[in-house]
C-alpha positions in Angstrom: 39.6 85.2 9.3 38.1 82.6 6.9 36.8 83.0 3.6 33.0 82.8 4.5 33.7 85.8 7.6 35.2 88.5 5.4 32.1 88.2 3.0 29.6 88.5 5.6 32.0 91.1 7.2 31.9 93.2 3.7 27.9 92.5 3.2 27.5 93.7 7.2 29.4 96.9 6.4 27.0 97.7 3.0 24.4 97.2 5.5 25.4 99.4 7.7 25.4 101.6 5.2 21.8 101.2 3.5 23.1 99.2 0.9 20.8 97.2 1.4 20.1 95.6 -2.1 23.1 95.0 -3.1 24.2 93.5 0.3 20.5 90.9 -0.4 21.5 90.3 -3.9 25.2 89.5 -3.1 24.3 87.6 -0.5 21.8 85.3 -2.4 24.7 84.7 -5.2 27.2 83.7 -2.7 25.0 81.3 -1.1 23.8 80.0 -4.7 27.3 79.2 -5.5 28.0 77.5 -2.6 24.8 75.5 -3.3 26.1 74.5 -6.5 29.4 73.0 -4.7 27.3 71.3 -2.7 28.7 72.8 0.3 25.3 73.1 2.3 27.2 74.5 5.3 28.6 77.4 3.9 25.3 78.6 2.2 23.9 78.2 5.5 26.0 80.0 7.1 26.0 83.1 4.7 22.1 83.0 4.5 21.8 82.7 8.6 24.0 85.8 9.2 23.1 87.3 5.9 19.4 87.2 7.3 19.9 88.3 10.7 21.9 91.5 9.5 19.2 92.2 7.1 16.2 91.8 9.6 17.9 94.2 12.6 18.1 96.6 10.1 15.0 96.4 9.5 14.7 95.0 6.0 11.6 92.4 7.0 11.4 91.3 2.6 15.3 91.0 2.2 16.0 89.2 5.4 12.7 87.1 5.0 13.7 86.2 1.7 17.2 84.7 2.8 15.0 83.0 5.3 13.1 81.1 2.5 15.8 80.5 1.2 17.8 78.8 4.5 14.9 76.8 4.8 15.3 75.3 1.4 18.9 74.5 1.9 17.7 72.6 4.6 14.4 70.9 2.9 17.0 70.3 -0.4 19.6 68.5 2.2 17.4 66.9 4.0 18.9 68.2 7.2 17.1 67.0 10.1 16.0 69.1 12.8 18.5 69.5 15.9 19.8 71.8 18.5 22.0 74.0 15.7 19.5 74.2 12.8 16.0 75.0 15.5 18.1 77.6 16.9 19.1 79.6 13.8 15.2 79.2 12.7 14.5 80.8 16.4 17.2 83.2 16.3 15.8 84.5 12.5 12.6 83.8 13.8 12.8 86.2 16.7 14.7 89.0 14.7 11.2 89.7 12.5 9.3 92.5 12.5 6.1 91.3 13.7 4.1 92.8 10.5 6.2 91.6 8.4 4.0 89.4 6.0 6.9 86.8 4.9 7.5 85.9 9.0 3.8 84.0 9.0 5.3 81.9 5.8 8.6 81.1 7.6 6.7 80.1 10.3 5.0 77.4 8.2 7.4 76.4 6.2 9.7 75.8 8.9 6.7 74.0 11.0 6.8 71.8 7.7 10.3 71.1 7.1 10.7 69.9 11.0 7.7 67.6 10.3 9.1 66.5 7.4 13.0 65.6 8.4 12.0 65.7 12.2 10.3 62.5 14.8 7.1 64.7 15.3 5.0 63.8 12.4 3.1 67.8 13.5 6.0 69.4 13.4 8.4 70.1 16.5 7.4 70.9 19.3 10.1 73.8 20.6 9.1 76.0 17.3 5.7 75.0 17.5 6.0 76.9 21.0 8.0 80.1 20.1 6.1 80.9 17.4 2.7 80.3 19.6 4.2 83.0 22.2 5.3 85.2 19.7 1.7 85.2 18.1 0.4 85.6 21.4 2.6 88.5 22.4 1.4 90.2 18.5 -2.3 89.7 19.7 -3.0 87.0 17.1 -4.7 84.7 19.7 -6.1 82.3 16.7 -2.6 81.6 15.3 -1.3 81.3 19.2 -3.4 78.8 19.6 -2.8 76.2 16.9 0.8 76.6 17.5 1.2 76.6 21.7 -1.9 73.3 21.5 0.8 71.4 19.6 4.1 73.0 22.1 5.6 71.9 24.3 5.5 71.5 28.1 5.5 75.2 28.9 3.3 76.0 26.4 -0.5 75.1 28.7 1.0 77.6 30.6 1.4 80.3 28.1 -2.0 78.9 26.5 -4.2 79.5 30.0 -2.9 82.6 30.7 -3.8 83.9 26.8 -7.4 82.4 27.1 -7.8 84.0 30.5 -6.8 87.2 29.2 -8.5 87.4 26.0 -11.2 86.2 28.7 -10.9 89.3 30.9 -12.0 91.5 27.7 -15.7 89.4 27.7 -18.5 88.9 29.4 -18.0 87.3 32.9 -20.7 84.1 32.0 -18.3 83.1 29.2 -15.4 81.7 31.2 -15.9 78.6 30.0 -16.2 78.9 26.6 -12.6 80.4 26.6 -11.1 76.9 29.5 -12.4 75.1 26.6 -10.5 76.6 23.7 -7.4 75.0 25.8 -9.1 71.8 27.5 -10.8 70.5 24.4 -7.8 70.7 21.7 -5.5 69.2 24.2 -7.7 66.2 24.6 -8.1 65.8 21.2 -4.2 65.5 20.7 -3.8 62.9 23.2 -2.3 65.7 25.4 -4.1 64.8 29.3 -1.7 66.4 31.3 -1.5 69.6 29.2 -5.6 69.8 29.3 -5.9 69.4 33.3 -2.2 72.0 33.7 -3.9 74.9 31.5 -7.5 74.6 33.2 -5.8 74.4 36.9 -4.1 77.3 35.9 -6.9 79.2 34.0 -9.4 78.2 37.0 -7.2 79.6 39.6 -6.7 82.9 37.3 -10.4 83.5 37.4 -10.5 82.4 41.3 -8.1 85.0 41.9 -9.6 88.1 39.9 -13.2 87.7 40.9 -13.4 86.9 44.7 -16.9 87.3 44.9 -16.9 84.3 42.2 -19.1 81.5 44.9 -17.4 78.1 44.7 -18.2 74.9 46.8 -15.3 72.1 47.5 -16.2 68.9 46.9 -14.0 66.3 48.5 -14.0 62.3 47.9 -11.9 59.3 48.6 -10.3 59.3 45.5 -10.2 63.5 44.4 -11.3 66.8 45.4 -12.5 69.7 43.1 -13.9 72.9 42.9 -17.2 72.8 41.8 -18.7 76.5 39.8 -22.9 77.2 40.6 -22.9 79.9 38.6 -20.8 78.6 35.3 -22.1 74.2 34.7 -19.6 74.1 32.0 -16.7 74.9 34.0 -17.7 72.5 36.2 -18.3 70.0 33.2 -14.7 70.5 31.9 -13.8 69.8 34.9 -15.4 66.8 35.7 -14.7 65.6 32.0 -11.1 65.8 33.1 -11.5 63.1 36.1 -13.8 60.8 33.9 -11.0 61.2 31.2 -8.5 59.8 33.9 -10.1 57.4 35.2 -11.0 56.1 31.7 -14.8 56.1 32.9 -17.8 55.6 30.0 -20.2 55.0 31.7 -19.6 58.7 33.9 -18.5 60.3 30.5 -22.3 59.1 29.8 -24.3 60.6 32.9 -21.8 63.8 32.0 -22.7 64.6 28.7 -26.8 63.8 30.2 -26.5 65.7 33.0 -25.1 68.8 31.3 -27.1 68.2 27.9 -29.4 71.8 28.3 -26.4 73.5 28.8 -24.0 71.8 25.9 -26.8 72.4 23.2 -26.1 76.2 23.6 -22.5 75.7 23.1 -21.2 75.6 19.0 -18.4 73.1 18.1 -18.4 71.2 21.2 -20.8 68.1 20.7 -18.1 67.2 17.6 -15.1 67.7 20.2 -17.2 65.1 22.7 -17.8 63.2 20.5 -14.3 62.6 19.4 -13.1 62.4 22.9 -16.0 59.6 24.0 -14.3 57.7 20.8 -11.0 58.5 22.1 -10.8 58.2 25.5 -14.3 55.5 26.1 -14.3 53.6 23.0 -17.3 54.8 22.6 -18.1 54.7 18.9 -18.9 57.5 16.3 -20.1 56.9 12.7 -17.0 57.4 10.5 -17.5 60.7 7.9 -14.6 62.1 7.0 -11.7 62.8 9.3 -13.5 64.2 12.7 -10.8 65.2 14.1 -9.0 67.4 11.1 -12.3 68.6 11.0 -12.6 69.6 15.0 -9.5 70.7 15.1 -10.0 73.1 12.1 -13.5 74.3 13.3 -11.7 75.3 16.7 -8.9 76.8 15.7 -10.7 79.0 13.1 -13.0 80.0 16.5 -15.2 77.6 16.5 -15.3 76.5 19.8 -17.4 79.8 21.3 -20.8 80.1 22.3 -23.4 81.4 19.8 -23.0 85.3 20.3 -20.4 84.7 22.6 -17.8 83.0 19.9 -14.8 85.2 20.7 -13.6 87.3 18.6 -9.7 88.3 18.0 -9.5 91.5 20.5 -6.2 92.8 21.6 -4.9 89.8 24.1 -1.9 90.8 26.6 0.1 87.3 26.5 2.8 87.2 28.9 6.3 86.7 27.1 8.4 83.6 25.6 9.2 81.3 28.5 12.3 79.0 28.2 12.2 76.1 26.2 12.7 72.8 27.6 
């Protein structure tokens, strides 16, 4: 047995028996003095299983602490973000207490580091979507959101079903103020294929649980979709999805006209248009600030509802974490 397994073997067995500060504060001197020696390995190792002891025992602060500090073994090192290090974050990650306050920290801090020392300049995308189910599943849909928008490709999934279920708890006009919190962020990150896989799959949701729901289906050479009498803006996302496709100003244009008495009533999404006519159309938008940061924020803080229709954060039933890619 090496050197680093009996200590975690002696902290474990304080643990187990509630010594629980002196197994933290032992454990955060080892790994300092490995630190010191420049031997990053063996502090992460101490601190990873050092944490995980402390969490299932349900010491949220310790463990969380030697959390904070793994992550700044890795920011100091400039370790860079790969199979091994993304799943000790997960594995630590998953072992929180959901109330515990010091878990929504790690969660940005370790969103930061992978930006930092990773290729995805917003972070990665694989703990971008873990943490966005694991919000989801803690009925935090606002936090969900921001994190599953920027995921990866199971996360439109995980996203549809959320706003479709956060949905099912409002009025049944609003439908599409809740396709949009998906649609709209996913085109503003460049992300087409994501916008059109969580409004198939949050269409068919609502298809499926009202039957009574009339819907017409509109066929042509070159598509077929469902069209919505009752809800225009469903059927505006929708058809904003095919002009985005096809790359098509001057349809974006008779869109946005056609559907202008119904988009006025709507909060936050004339900015988001107006980003995607840029976008997607070239079609130019006077320059004040950054529009996008700025849309992006203004959604995710729950901007994108309807007047007294916004949404507000009500308990959501998310389904649980899929597997990563």
């Amino acid at each position: 047995m090496s050197k680093i397994e009996k200590t975690i073997q002696r902290q474990q067995q304080k643990i187990e028996e509630g010594q629980f500060y002196e197994a933290h504060q032992q454990l955060r001197v080892i790994a300092s003095r490995y630190v010191r020696q420049q031997n990053n390995a063996a502090a992460t190792d101490i601190l990873f299983s050092g944490a995980q002891l402390l969490l299932k025992a349900g010491q949220g602060g310790s463990g969380g602490d030697l959390c904070m500090f793994l992550l700044d073994v890795f920011n100091k090192g400039e370790v860079t973000p790969d199979a091994g290090t993304k799943g000790k974050l997960l594995t630590l990650l998953r072992s929180f207490p959901p109330e515990e306050p010091t878990r929504k920290r790690f969660i940005s801090e370790m969103i930061g580091w992978s930006s930092k020392y990773g290729e995805f300049p917003a972070g990665d995308p694989e703990l971008h979507h873990v943490a966005g189910t694991l919000y989801a599943d803690d009925c935090e849909p606002y936090d969900a959101e921001r994190h599953l928008i920027l995921g990866t490709k199971d996360s439109p999934d995980h996203l549809a079903r959320l706003e479709f279920d956060w949905y099912s708890e409002d009025e049944s006009h609003t439908a599409p103020l809740y396709a949009a919190r998906a649609v709209l962020p996913y085109l503003l990150t460049g992300n087409v294929r994501a916008a059109n896989k969580s409004f198939l799959i949050f269409t068919s949701k609502l298809v499926q649980s009202k039957p009574n729901l009339g819907t017409q289906e509109v066929s042509s050479t070159s598509s077929d979709i469902r069209v919505y009498p009752s809800l225009p803006l469903l059927n505006f996302l929708g058809l904003l999805l095919l002009a985005v496709q096809r790359g098509a100003p001057d349809l974006y244009r008779q869109l946005k006209s056609h559907y202008a008495s119904h988009l006025k009533d709507v909060a936050g999404w004339n900015e988001a248009l107006d980003q995607i006519g840029e976008m997607y159309f070239a079609i130019k938008i006077p320059k004040q600030g950054n529009p996008l940061m700025d849309m992006m924020g203004s959604m995710f803080m729950g901007g994108m509802g309807g007047g007294a229709s916004k949404p507000k954060a009500k308990k959501v039933e998310a389904p649980p974490s899929a597997g990563l890619d």
